[in-house]
C-alpha positions in Angstrom: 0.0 0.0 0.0 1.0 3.3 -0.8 1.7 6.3 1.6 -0.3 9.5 0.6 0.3 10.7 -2.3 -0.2 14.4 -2.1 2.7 16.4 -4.0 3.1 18.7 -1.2 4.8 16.0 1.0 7.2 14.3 -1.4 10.5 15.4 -3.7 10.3 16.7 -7.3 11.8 13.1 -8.3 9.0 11.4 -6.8 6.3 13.7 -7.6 7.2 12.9 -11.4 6.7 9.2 -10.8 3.9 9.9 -9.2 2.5 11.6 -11.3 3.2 9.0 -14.7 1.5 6.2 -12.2 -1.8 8.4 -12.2 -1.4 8.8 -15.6 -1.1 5.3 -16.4 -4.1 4.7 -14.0 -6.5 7.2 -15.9 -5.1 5.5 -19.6 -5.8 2.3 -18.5 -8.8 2.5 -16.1 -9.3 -1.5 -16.1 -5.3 -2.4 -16.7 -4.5 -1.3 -13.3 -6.4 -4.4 -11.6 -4.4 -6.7 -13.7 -1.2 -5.1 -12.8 -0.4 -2.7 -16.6 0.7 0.0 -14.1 2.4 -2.2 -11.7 5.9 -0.9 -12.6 4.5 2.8 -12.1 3.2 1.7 -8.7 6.8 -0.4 -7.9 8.9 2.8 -8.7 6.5 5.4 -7.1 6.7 2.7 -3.6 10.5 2.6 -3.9 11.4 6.2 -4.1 8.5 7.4 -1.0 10.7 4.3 0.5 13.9 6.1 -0.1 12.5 9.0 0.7 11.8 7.7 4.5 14.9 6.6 4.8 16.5 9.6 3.9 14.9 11.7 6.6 15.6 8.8 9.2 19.3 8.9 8.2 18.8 12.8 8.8 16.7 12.9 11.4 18.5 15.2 14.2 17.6 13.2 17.5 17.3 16.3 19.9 16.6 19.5 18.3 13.7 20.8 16.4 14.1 19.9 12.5 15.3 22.4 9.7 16.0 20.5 7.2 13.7 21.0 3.9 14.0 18.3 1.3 13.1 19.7 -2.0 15.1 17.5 -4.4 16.1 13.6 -3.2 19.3 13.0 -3.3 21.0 11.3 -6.3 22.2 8.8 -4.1 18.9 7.8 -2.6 17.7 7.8 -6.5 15.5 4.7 -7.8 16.3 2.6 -11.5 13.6 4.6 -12.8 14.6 8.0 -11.7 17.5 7.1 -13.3 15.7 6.4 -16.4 13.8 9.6 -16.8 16.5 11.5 -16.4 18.7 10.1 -19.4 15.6 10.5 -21.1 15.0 14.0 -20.1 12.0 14.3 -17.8 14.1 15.3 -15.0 16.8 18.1 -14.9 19.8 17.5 -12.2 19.6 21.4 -11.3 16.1 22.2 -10.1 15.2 26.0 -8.8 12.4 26.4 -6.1 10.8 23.3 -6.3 7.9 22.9 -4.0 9.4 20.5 -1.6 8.2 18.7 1.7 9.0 20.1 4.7 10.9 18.3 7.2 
């Protein structure tokens, strides 16, 4: 099961996945039961997964958080992110994104 998937609390990076799996949802209204958009749904799960443990590996213990992830890390990036960006859906340098905040 998925986590909520409102853009406001999730990176650029994921937000495009995201965003392709309700695409492929409302292009294939009865593929999705028989798993058409199951890649969609597998890449949009691993990068909220990475995601989470981003902001546990960054989660100060003791002191009220500051941190504001806008963009996920390259590190923390899923296969599929990968893939959109040699194709060209996502650029490496992105200004004011609307972010989650931390």
């Amino acid at each position: 099961m998925l986590p909520d998937l409102s853009p406001h609390l999730h990176t650029k990076e994921c937000n495009i996945l995201i965003e392709f799996l309700q695409r492929c949802h409302q292009e294939k209204p009865l593929g999705k039961m028989v798993g058409q958009c199951s890649y969609w749904d597998e890449a949009v799960w691993q990068c909220t997964k990475k995601e989470r443990i981003w902001r546990r590996d960054n989660n100060p213990r003791y002191k009220s958080r500051v941190v504001e992830l806008r963009n996920l890390p390259e590190q923390y990036w899923t296969p599929a992110l990968f893939k959109l960006k040699d194709e060209g859906f996502i650029n490496s340098e992105i200004p004011n994104s609307n972010g989650c905040k931390l």
